[in-house]
C-alpha positions in Angstrom: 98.5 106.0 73.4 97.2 106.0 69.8 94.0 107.3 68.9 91.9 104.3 68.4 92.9 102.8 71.7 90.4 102.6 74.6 91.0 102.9 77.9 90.1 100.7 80.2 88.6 102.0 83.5 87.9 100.4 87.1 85.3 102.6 89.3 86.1 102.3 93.1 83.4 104.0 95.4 81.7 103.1 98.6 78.4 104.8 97.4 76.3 102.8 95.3 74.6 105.8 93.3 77.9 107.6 93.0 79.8 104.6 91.9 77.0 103.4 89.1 76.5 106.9 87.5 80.4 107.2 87.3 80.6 103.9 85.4 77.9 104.7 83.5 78.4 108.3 82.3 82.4 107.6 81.7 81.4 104.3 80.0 79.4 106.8 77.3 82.6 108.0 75.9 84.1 106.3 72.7 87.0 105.6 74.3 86.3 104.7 77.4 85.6 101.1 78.6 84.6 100.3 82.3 86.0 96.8 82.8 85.0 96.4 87.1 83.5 98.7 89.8 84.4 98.3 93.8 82.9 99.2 96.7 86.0 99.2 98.9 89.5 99.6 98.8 90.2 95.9 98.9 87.6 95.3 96.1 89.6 97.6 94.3 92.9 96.0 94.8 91.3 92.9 93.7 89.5 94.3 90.8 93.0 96.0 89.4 94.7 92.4 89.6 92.2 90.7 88.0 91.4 93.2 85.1 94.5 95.2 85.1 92.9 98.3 83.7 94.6 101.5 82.6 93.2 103.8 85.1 91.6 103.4 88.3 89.2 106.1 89.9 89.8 105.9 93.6 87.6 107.1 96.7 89.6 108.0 99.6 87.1 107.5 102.5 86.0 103.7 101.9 85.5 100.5 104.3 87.4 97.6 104.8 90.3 99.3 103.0 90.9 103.1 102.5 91.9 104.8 99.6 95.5 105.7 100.4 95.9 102.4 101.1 94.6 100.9 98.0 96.4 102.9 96.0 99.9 102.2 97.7 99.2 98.4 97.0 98.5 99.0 93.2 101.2 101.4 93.0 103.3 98.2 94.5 101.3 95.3 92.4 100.5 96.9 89.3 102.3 99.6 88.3 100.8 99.9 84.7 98.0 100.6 86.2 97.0 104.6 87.2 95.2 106.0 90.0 93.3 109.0 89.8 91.8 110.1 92.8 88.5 111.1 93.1 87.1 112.2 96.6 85.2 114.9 98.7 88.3 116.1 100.6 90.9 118.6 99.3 92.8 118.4 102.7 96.6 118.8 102.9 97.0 115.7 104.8 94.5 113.8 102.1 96.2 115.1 98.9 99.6 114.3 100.6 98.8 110.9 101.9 97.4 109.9 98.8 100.3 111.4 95.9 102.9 109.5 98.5 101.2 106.5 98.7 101.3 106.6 94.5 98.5 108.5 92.9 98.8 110.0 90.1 96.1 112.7 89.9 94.1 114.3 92.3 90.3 115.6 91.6 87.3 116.3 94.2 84.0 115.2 93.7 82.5 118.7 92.2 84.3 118.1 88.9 81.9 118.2 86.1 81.5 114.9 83.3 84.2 116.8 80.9 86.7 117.7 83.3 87.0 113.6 84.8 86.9 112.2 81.7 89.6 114.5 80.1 91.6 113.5 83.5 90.9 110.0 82.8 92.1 110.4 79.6 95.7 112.6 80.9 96.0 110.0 83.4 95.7 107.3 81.0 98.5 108.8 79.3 101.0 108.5 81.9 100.8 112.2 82.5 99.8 114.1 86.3 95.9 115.6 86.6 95.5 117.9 89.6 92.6 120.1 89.9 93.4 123.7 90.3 92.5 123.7 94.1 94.7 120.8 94.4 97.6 122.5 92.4 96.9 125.8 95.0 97.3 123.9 98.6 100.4 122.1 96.9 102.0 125.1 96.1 101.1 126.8 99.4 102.6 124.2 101.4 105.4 124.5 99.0 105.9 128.0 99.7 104.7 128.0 103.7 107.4 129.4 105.8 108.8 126.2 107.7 107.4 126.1 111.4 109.3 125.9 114.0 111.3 122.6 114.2 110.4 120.1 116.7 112.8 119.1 119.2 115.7 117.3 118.4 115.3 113.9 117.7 117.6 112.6 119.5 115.5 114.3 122.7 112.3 112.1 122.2 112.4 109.6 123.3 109.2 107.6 121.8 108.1 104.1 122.1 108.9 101.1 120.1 104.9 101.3 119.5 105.2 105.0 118.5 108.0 104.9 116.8 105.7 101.9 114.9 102.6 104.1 114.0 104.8 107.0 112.9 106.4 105.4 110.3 102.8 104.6 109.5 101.8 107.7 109.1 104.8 108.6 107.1 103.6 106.3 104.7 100.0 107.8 104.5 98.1 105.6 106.3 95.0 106.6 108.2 94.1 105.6 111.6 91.5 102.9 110.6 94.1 101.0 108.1 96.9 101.3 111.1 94.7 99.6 113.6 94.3 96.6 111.2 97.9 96.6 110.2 98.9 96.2 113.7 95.9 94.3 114.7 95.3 96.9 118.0 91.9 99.2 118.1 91.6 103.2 117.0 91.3 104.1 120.2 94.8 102.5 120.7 96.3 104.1 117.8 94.4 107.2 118.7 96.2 107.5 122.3 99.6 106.3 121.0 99.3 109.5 118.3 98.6 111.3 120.8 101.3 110.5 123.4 103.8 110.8 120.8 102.3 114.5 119.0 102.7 115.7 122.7 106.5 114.3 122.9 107.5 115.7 119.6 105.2 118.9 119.7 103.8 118.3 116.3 100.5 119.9 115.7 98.6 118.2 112.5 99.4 114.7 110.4 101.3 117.1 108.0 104.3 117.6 110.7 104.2 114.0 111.6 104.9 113.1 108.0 107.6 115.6 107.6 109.2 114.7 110.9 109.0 110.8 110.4 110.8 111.7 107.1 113.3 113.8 109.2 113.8 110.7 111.3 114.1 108.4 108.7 117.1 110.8 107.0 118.9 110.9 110.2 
């Protein structure tokens, strides 16, 4: 990107107040042009087709549409454009859910004016922006001694249903965005995660990623 270039910016954030003051204070910057806000994910999706910007600040935690979801569909649909998470969780299953589903940088909500835009910025440039805390639980899960491997797969024996919702999980999706994809209620995902953490002994969202990876490699 050449110097006199401006980026071109999309705000997506369920909070009114939070989602104006970002426009606004990012806007300030020279180089830096706020072309659409959205107040859910499916706003956002919507605002990136229409105004294709460069990057896209995305909320994870939003109605209608969530954030991981968003940003799988405009990883999908418009690949020129970035997404650079910015949200209140720093979660392993968050950060995860959201780099698979395509995001490009990941920052939490304490980050100061300077630091956002200068992500905006890297972002803009094709490049990864993680905040430090980020970069630390990425490494650490890196580095985590493997736990103990859940029984064979060939052993559990899951549900067509279950065997539905954990490749939905494996794609990042939380429990609110699988209940509309599959048209059931939470509570009906809820119990089917349940039933199917039990049969494969997992113990957080993390191990039912890596072990719907594990079944999709086998």
């Amino acid at each position: 990107m050449t110097e006199d270039r401006t980026i071109t910016l999309a705000v997506a954030d369920d909070q009114a107040t939070v989602r104006e003051a970002l426009a606004v204070m990012l806007g300030l910057a020279d180089d830096v042009t706020v072309v659409a806000t959205a107040s859910d994910g499916a706003e956002a999706v919507e605002a990136v087709e229409r105004h294709r910007p460069d990057v896209i600040l995305m909320d994870l935690n939003m109605p209608v549409m969530g954030g991981v979801e968003a940003t799988e569909r405009i990883h999908r649909a418009a690949p020129g454009t970035t997404v650079l998470v910015l949200t209140t969780f720093d979660d392993d299953e968050s950060i995860l859910a959201a780099l698979r589903a395509g995001a490009s940088g990941y920052l939490t909500k304490d980050a100061d004016r300077g630091t956002i835009l200068q992500a905006v910025r890297t972002a803009a440039e094709g490049q990864t922006v993680l905040a430090p805390e980020v970069q630390r639980r990425l490494l650490a899960l890196a580095t985590r001694p493997a736990p103990a491997a859940p029984r064979e797969e060939e052993r559990v024996a899951l549900t067509a249903r279950e065997r539905e919702i954990l490749g939905l999980i494996g794609e990042g999706l939380r429990n609110p965005e699988i209940a509309r994809r599959l048209v059931i209620s939470e509570a009906t995902v809820k119990t089917h995660i349940n039933n199917l953490f039990a049969k494969a002994d997992l113990h957080s969202r993390a191990d039912a990623v890596r072990y719907a990876l594990r079944r999709q490699g086998s």
